[in-house]
gemmi code that builds the backbone of each chain (N, CA, C; Angstrom):
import gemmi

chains = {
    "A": [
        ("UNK", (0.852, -1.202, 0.000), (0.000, 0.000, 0.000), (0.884, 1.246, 0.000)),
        ("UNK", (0.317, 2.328, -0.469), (0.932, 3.921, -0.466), (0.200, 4.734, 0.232)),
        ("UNK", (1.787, 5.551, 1.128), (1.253, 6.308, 1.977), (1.807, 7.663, 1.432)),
        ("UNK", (0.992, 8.514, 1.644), (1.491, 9.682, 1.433), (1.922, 10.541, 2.760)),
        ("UNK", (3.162, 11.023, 3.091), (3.699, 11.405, 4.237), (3.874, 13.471, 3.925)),
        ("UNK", (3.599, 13.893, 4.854), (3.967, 15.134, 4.589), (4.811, 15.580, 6.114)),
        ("UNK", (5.721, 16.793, 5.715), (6.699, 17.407, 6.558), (5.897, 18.451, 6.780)),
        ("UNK", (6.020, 19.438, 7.718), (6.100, 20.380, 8.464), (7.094, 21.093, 9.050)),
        ("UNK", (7.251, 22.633, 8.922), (8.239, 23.290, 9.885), (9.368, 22.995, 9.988)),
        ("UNK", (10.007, 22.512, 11.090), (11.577, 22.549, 10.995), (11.721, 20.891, 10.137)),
        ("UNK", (10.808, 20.155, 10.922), (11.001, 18.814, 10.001), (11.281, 19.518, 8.695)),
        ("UNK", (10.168, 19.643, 7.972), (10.652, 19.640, 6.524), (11.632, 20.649, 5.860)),
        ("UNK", (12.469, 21.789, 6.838), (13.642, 22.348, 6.906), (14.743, 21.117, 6.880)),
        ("UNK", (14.903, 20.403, 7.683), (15.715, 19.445, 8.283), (15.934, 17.791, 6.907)),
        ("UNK", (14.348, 17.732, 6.359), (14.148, 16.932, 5.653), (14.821, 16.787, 4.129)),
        ("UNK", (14.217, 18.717, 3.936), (14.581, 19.215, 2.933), (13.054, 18.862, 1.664)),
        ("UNK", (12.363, 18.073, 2.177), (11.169, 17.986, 1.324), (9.626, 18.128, 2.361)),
        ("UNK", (8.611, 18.387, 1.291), (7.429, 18.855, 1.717), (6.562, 17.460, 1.715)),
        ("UNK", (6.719, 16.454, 0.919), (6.187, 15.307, 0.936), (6.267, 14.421, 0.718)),
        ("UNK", (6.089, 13.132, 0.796), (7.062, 11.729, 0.361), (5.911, 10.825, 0.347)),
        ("UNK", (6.218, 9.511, -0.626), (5.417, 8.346, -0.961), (6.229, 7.298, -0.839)),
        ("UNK", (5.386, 6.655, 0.689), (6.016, 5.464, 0.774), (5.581, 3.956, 0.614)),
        ("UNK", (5.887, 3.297, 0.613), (5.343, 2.002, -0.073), (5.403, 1.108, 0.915)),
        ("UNK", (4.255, 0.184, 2.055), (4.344, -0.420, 3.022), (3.288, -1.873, 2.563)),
        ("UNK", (3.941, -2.553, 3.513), (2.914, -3.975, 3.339), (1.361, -4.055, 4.004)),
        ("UNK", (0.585, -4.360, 3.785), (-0.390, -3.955, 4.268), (-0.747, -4.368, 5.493)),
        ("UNK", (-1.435, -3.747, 6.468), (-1.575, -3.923, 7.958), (-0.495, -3.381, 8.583)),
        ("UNK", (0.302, -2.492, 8.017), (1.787, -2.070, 8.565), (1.007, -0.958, 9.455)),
        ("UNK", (1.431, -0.876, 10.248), (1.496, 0.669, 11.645), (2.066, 1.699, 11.644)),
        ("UNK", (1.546, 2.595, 12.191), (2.301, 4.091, 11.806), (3.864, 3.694, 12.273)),
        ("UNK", (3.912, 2.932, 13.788), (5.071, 2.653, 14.376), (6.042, 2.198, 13.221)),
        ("UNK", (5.357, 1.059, 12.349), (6.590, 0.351, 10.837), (6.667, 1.970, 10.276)),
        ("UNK", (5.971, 2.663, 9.809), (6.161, 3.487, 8.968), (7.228, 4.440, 9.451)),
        ("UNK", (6.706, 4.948, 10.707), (7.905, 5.670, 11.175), (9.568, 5.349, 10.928)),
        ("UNK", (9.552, 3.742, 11.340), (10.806, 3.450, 11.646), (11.332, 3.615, 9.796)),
        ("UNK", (10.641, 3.663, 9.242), (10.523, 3.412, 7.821), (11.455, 4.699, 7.199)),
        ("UNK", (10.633, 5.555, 7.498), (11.157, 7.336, 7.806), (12.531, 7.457, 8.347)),
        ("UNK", (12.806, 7.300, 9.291), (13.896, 7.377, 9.764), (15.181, 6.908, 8.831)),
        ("UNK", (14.890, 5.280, 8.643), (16.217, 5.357, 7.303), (16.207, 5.879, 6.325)),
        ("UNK", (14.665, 6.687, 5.670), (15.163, 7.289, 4.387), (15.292, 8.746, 5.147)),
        ("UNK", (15.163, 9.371, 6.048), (15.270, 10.553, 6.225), (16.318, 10.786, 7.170)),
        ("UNK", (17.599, 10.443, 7.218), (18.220, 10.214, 8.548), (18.394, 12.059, 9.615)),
        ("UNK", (18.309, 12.644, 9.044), (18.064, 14.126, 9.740), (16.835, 13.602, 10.386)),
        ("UNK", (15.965, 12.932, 10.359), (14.644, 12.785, 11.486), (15.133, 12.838, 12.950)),
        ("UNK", (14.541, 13.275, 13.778), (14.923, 13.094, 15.047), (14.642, 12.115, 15.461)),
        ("UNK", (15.757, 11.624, 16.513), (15.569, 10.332, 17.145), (13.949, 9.844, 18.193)),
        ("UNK", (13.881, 11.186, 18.573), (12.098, 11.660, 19.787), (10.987, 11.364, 18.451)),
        ("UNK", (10.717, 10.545, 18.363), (9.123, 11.089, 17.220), (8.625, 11.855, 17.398)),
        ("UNK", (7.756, 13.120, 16.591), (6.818, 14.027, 16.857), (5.500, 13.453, 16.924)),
        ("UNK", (4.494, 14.096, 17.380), (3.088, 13.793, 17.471), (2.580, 13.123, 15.892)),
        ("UNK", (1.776, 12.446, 15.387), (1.697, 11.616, 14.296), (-0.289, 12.029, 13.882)),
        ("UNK", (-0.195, 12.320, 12.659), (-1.743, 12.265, 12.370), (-2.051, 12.015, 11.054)),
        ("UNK", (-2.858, 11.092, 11.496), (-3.441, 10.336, 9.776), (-4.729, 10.924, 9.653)),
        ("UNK", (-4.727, 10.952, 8.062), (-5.977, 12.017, 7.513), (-6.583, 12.972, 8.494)),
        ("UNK", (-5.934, 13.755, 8.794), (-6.231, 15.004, 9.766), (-6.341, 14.730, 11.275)),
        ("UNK", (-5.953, 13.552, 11.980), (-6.301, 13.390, 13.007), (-5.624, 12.555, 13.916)),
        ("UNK", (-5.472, 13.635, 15.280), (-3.660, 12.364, 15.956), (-4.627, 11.280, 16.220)),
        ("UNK", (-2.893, 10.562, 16.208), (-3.049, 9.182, 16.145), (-1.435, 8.676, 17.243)),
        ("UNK", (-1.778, 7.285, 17.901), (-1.180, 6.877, 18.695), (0.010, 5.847, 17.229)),
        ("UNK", (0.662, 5.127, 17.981), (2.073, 4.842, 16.986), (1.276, 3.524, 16.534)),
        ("UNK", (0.596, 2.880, 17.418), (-0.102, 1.576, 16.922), (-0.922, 1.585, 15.817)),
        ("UNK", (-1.558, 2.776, 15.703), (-2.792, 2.923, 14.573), (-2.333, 2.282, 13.292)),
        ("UNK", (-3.541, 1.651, 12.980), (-3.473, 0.972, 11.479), (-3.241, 2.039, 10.591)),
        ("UNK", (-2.671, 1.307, 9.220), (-2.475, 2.087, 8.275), (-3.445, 1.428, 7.239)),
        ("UNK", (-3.724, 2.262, 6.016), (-4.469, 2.096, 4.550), (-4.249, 2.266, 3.610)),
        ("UNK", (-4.129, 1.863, 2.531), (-3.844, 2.304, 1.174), (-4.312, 4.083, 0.816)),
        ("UNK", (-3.145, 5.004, 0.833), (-3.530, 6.253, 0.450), (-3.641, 7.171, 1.657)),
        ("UNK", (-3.981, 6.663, 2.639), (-3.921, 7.467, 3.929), (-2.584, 8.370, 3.581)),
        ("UNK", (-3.071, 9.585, 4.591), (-2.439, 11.272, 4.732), (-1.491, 10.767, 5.743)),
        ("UNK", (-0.787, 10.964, 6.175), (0.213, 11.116, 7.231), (1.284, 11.626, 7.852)),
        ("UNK", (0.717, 12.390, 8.255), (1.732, 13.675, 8.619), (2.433, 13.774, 9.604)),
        ("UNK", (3.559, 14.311, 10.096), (4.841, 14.225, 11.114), (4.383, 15.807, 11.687)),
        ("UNK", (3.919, 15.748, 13.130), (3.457, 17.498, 13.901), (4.423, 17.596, 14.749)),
        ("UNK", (5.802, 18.656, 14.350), (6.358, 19.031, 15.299), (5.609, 19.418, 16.222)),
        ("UNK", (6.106, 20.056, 17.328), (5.562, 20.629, 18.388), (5.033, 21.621, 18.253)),
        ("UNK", (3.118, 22.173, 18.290), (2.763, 23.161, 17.550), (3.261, 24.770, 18.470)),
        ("UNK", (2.309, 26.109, 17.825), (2.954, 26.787, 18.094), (2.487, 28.121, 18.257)),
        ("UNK", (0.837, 27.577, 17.502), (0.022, 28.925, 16.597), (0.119, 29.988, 18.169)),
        ("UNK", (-0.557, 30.988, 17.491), (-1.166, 31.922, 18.479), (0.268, 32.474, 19.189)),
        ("UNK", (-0.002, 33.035, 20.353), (1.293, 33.771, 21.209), (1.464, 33.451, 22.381)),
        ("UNK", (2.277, 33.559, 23.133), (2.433, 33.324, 24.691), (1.662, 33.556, 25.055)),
    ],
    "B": [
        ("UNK", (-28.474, 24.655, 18.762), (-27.386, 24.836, 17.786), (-26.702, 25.713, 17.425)),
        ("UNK", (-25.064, 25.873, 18.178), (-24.289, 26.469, 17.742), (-23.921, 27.157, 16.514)),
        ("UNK", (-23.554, 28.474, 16.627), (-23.044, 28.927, 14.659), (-21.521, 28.893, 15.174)),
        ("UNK", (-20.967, 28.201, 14.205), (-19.505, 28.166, 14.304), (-18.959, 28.867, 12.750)),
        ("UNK", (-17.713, 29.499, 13.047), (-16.827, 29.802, 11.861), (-15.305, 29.628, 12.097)),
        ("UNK", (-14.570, 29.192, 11.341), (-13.317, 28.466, 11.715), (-12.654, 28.625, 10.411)),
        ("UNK", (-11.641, 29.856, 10.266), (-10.899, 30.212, 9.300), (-9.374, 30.117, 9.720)),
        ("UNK", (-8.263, 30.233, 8.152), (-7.610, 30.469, 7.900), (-7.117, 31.489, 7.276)),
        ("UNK", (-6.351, 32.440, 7.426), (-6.287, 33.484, 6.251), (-4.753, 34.164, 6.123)),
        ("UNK", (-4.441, 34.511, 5.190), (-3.154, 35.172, 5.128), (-2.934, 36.789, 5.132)),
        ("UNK", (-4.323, 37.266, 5.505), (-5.072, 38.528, 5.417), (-4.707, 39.464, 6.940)),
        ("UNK", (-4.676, 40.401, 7.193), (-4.924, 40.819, 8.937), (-6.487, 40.314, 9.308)),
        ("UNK", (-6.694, 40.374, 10.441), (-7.924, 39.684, 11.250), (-8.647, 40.921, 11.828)),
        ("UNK", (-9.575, 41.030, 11.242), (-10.652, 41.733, 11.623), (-11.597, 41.678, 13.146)),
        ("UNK", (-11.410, 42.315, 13.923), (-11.646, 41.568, 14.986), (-13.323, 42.377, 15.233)),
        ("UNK", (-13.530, 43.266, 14.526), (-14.698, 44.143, 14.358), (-15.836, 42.809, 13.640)),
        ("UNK", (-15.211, 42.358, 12.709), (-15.918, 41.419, 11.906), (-16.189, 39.747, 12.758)),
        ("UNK", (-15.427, 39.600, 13.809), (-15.635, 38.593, 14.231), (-16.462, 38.678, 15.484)),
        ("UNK", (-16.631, 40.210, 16.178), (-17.220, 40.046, 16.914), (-18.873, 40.301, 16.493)),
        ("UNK", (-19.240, 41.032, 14.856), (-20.764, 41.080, 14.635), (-20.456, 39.421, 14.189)),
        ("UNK", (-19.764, 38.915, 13.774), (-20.679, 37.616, 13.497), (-20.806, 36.471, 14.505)),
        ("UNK", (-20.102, 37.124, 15.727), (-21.041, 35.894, 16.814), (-21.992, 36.780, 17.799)),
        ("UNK", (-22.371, 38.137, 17.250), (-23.099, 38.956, 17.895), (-24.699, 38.281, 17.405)),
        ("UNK", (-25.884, 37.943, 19.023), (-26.852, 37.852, 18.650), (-27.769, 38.406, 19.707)),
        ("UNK", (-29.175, 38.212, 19.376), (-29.920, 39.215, 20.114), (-29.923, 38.568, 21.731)),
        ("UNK", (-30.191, 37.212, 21.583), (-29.847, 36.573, 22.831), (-28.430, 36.662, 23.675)),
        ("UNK", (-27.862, 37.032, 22.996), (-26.140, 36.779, 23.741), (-25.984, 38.435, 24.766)),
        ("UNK", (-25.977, 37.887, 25.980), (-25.897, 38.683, 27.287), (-24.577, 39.152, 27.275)),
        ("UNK", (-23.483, 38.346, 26.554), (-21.769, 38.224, 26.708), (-21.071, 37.666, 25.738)),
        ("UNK", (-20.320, 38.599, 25.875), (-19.289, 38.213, 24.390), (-17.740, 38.365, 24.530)),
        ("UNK", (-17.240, 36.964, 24.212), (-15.470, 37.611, 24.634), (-14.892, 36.870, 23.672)),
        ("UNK", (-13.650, 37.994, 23.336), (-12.910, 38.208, 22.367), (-11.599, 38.399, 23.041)),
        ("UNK", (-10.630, 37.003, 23.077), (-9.552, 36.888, 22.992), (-8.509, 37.486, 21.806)),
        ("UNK", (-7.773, 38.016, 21.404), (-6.606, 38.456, 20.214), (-5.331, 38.435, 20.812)),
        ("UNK", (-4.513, 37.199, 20.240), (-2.932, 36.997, 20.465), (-2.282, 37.742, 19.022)),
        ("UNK", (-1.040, 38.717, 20.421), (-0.431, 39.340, 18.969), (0.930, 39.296, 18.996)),
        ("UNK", (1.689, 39.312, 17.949), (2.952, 39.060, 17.936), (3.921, 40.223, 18.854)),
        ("UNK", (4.464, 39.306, 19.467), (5.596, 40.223, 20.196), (6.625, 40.536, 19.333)),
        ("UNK", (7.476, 41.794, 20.599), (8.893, 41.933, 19.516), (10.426, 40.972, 20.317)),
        ("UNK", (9.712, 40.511, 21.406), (10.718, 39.859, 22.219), (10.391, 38.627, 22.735)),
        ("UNK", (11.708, 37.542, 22.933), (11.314, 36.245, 23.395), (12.213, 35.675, 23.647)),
        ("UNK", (12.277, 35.043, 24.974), (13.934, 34.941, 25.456), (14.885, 35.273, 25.056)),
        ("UNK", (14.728, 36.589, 25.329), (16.327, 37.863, 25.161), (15.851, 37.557, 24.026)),
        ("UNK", (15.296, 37.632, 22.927), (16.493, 38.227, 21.825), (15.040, 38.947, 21.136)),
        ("UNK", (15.571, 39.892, 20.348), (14.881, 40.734, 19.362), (14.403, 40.391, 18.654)),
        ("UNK", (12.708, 39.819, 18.387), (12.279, 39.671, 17.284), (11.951, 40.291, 16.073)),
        ("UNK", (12.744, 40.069, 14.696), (12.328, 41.539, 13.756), (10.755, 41.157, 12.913)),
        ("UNK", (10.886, 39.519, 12.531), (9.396, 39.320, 12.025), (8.999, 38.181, 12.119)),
        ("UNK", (8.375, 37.617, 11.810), (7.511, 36.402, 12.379), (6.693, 35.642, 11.814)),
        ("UNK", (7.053, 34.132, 10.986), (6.011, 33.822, 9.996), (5.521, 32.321, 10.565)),
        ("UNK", (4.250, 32.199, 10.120), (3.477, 30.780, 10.780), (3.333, 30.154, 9.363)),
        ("UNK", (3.744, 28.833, 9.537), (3.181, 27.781, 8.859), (2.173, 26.690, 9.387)),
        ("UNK", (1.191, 26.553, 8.652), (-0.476, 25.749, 8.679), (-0.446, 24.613, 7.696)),
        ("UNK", (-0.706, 23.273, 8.671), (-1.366, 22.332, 7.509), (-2.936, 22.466, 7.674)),
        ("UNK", (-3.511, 23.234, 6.792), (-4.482, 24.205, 6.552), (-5.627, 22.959, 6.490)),
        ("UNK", (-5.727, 21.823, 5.905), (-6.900, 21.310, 6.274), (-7.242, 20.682, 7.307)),
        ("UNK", (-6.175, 19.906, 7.914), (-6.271, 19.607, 9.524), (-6.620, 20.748, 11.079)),
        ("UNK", (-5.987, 22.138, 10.362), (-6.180, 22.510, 11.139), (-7.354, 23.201, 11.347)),
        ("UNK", (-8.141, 23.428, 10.245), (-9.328, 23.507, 10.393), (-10.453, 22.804, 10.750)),
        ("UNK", (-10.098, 21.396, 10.430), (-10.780, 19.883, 11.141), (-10.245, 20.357, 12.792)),
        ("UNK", (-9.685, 20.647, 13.069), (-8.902, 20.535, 14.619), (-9.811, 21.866, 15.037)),
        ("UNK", (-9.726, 22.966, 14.588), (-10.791, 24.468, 14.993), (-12.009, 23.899, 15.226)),
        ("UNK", (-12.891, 23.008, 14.484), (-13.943, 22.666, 14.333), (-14.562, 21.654, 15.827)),
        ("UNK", (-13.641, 20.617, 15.779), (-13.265, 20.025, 16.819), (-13.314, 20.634, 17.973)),
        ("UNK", (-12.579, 21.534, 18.109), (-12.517, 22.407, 19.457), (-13.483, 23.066, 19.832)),
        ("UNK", (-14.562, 23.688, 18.984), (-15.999, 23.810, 18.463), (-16.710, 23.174, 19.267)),
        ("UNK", (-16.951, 22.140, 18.257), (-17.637, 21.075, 19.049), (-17.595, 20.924, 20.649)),
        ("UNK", (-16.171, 20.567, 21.061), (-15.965, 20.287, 22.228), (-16.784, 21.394, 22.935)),
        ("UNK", (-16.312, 22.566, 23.040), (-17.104, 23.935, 23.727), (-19.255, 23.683, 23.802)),
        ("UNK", (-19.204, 23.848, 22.501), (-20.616, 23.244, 22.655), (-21.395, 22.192, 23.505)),
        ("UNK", (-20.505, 21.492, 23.563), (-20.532, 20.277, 23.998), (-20.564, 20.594, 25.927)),
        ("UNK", (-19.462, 21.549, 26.059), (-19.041, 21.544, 27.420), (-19.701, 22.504, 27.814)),
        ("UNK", (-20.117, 23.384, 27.016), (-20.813, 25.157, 27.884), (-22.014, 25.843, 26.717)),
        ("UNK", (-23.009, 26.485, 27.300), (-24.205, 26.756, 26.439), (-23.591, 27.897, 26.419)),
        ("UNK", (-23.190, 28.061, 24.641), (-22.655, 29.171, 24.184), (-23.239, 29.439, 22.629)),
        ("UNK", (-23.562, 30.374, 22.099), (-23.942, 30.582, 21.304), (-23.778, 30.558, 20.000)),
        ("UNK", (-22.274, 31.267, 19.901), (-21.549, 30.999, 18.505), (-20.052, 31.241, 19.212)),
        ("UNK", (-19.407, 30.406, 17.920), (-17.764, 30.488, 18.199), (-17.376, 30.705, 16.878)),
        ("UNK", (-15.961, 31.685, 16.861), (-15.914, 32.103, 15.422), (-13.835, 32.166, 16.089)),
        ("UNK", (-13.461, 31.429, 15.539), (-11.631, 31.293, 15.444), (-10.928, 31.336, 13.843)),
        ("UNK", (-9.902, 32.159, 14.050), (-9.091, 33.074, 13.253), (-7.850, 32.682, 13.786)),
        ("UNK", (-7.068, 32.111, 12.651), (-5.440, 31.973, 12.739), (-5.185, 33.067, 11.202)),
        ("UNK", (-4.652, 33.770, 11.724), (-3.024, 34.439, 10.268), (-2.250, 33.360, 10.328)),
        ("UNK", (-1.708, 33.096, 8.659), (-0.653, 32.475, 8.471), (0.363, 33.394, 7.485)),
        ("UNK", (1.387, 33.113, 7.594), (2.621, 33.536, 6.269), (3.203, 34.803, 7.346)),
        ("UNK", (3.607, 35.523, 6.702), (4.233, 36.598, 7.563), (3.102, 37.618, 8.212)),
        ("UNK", (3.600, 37.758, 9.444), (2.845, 38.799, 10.383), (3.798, 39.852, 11.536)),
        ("UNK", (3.212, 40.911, 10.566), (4.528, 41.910, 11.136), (4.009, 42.307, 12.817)),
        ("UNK", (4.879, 42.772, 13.664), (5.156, 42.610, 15.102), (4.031, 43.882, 15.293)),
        ("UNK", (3.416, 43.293, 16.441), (2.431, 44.327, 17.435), (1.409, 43.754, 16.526)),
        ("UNK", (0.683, 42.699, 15.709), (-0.362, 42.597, 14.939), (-1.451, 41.376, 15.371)),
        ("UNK", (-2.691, 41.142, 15.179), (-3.214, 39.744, 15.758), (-2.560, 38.543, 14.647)),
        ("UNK", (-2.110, 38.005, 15.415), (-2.024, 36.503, 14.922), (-3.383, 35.196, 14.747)),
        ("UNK", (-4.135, 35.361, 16.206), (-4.978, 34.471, 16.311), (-6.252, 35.104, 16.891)),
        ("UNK", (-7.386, 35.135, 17.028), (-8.515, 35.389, 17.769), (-9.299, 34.403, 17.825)),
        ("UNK", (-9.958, 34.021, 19.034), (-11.578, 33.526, 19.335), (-12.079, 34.069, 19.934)),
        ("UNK", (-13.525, 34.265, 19.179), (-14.859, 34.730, 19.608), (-15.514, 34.237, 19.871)),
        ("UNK", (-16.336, 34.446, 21.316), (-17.460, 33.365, 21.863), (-18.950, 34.395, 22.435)),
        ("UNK", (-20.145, 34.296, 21.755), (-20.946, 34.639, 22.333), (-21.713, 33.532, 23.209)),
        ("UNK", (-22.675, 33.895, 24.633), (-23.003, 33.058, 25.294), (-24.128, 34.030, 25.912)),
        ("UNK", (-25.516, 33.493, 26.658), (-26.162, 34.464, 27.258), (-25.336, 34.779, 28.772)),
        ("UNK", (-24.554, 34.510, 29.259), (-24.468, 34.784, 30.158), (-22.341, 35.076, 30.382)),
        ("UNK", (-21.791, 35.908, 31.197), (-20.175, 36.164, 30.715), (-19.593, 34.899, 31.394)),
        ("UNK", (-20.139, 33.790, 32.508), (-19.127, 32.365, 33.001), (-19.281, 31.607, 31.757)),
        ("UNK", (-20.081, 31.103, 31.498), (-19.908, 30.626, 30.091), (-18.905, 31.077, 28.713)),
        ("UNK", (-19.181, 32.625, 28.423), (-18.363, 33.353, 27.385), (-16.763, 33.252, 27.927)),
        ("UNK", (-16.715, 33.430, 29.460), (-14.851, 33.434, 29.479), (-14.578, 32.418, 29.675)),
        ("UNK", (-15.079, 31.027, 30.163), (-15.163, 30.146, 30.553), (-14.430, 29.390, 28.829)),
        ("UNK", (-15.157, 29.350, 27.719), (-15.262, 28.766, 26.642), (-14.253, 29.407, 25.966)),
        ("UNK", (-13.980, 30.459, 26.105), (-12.885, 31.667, 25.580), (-11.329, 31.387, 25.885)),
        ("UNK", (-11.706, 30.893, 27.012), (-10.231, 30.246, 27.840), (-9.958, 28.787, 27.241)),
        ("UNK", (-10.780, 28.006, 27.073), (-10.661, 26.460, 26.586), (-10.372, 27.075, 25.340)),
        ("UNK", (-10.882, 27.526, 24.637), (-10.811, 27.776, 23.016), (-9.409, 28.294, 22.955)),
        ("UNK", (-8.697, 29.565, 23.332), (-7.486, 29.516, 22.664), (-6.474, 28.817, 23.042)),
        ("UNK", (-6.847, 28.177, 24.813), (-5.614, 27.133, 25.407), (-5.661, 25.748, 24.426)),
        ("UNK", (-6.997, 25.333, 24.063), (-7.026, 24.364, 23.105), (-5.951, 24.730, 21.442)),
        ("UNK", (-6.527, 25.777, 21.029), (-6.055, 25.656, 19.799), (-4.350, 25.744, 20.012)),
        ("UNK", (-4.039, 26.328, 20.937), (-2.425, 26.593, 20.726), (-1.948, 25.177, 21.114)),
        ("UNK", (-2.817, 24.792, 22.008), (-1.704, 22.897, 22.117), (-2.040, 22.110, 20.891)),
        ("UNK", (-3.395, 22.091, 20.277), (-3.297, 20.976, 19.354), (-3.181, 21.302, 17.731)),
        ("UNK", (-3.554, 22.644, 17.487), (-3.750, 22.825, 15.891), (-2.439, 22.949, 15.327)),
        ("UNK", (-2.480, 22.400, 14.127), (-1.322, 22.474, 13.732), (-0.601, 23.245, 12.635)),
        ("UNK", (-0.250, 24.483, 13.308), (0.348, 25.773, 12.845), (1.982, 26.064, 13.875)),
        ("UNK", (2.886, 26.715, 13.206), (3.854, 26.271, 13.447), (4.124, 28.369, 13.513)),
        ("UNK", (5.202, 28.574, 14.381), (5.655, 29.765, 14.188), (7.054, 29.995, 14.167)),
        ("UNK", (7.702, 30.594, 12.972), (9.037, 31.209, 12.923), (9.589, 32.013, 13.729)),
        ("UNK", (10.495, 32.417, 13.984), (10.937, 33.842, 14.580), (12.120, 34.251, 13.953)),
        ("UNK", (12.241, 35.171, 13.094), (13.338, 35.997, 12.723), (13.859, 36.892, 13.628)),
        ("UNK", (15.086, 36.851, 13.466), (15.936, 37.927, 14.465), (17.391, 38.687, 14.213)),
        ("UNK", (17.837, 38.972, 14.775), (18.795, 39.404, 14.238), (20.232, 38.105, 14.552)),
        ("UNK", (20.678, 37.894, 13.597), (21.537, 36.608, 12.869), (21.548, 35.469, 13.046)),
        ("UNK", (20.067, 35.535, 12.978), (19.022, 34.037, 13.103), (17.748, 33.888, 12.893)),
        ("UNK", (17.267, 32.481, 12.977), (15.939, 32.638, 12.425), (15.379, 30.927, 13.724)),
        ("UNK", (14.644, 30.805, 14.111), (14.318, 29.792, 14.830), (12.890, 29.329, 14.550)),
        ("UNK", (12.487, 28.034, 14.530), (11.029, 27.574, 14.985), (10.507, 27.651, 16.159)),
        ("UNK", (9.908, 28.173, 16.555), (8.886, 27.968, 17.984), (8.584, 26.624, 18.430)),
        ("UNK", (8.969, 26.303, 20.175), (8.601, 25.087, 20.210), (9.207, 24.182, 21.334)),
        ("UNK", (8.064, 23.329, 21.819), (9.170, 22.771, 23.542), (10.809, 22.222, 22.946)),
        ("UNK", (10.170, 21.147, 21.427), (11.731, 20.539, 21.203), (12.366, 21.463, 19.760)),
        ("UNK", (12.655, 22.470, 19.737), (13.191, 23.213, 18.873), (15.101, 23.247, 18.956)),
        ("UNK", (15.103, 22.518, 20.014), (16.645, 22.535, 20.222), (17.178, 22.760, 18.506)),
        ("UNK", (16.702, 21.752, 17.789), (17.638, 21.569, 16.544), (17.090, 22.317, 15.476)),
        ("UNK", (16.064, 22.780, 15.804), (15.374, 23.556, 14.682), (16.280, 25.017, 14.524)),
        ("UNK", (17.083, 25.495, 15.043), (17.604, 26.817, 14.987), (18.664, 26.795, 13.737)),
        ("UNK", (18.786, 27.964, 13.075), (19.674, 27.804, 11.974), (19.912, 29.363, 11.923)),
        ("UNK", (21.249, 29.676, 11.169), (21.792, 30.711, 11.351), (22.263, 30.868, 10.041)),
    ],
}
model = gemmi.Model(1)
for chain_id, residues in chains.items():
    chain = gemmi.Chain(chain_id)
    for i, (resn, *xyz) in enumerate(residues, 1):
        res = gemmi.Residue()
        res.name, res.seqid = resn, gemmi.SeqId(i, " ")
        for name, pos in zip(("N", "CA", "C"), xyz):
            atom = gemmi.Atom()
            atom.name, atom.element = name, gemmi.Element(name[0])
            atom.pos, atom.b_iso = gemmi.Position(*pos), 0.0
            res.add_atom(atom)
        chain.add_residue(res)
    model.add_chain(chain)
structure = gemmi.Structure()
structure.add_model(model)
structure.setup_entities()
């Protein structure tokens, strides 16, 4: 299955890209995917950031799907002190 | 049933406009939070200041927070405003508006609403400075670049 991964903020400073397609076996976990990330992105930080599939956090166990969004949330930030 | 409005914009924020549109004949109380960019932040001089938005989540996430309020306090309408891209210093960045008939409810919901959006939505803030530029953020250690 294909996931579509997107960067954010310093991640995708650090990454150097805005989005990536990765290719997983099916029933794979955000947790496989992550670790997945990490060897092609080795600038990833070792801490994972918060994780959300098709708009919505998600714990590291969550199933994955063919086409699912999945995005890497640094630490947010909006608004002001 | 709540009226909710939950924008994004790269525009300044009208805060005149957000408070007639959660203005109603029933609403006893109305509060209007506006976060605005500083020029300072641990020591150092901020010269400008730009936010990045993954713009459809975070509007699923505004909405959400919506809900929740509704959910938690009889309030009338909620209307939240993030600026994104550059926002020059002393300007609003973010507002929520909450009408309610009564003001424990309006500050009550006013307080959840922007403590909510700043922990979970996902908008990100720069800080330019002088011979640097940083991300905002508990783990930003590595995000700094010069």
């Amino acid at each position: 299955m294909r996931i579509r991964v997107l960067f954010f903020a310093y991640l995708r400073e650090r990454c150097g890209v805005r989005e990536a397609d990765v290719e997983l076996p099916e029933g794979a976990s955000v947790d496989e995917l992550w670790s997945r990330l990490v060897t092609r992105f080795p600038a990833l930080p070792a801490a994972p950031p918060r994780f959300a599939v098709n708009r919505v956090y998600v714990d590291k166990g969550h199933p994955l799907h063919d086409n699912d969004e999945f995005a890497l949330i640094p630490p947010v930030s909006g608004g002001t002190q | 049933m709540t009226k909710s409005s939950y924008r994004v914009t790269s525009d300044g924020i009208d805060t005149e406009a957000l408070l007639s549109e959660v203005g109603n004949a029933a609403a006893g109380a109305t509060t209007l939070f506006v976060g605005t960019t500083r020029n300072e932040n641990e020591g150092r001089i901020v010269e400008r200041l730009e936010y990045e938005v993954y713009e459809s989540m975070a509007l699923e996430e505004m909405r959400r927070i919506g809900e929740e309020i509704a959910r938690r306090w009889r309030v009338i309408a909620v209307s939240m405003v993030h600026r994104v891209g550059v926002v020059p210093i002393g300007q609003a960045s973010v507002a929520v508006a909450i009408s309610a008939a009564h003001r424990e409810e309006a500050f009550a919901a006013c307080r959840y609403g922007i403590d909510t959006l700043k922990a979970t939505v996902p908008i990100w803030k720069k800080e330019f400075y002088r011979g640097g530029e940083h991300w905002v953020g508990p783990c930003h250690a590595h995000g700094a670049t010069v």
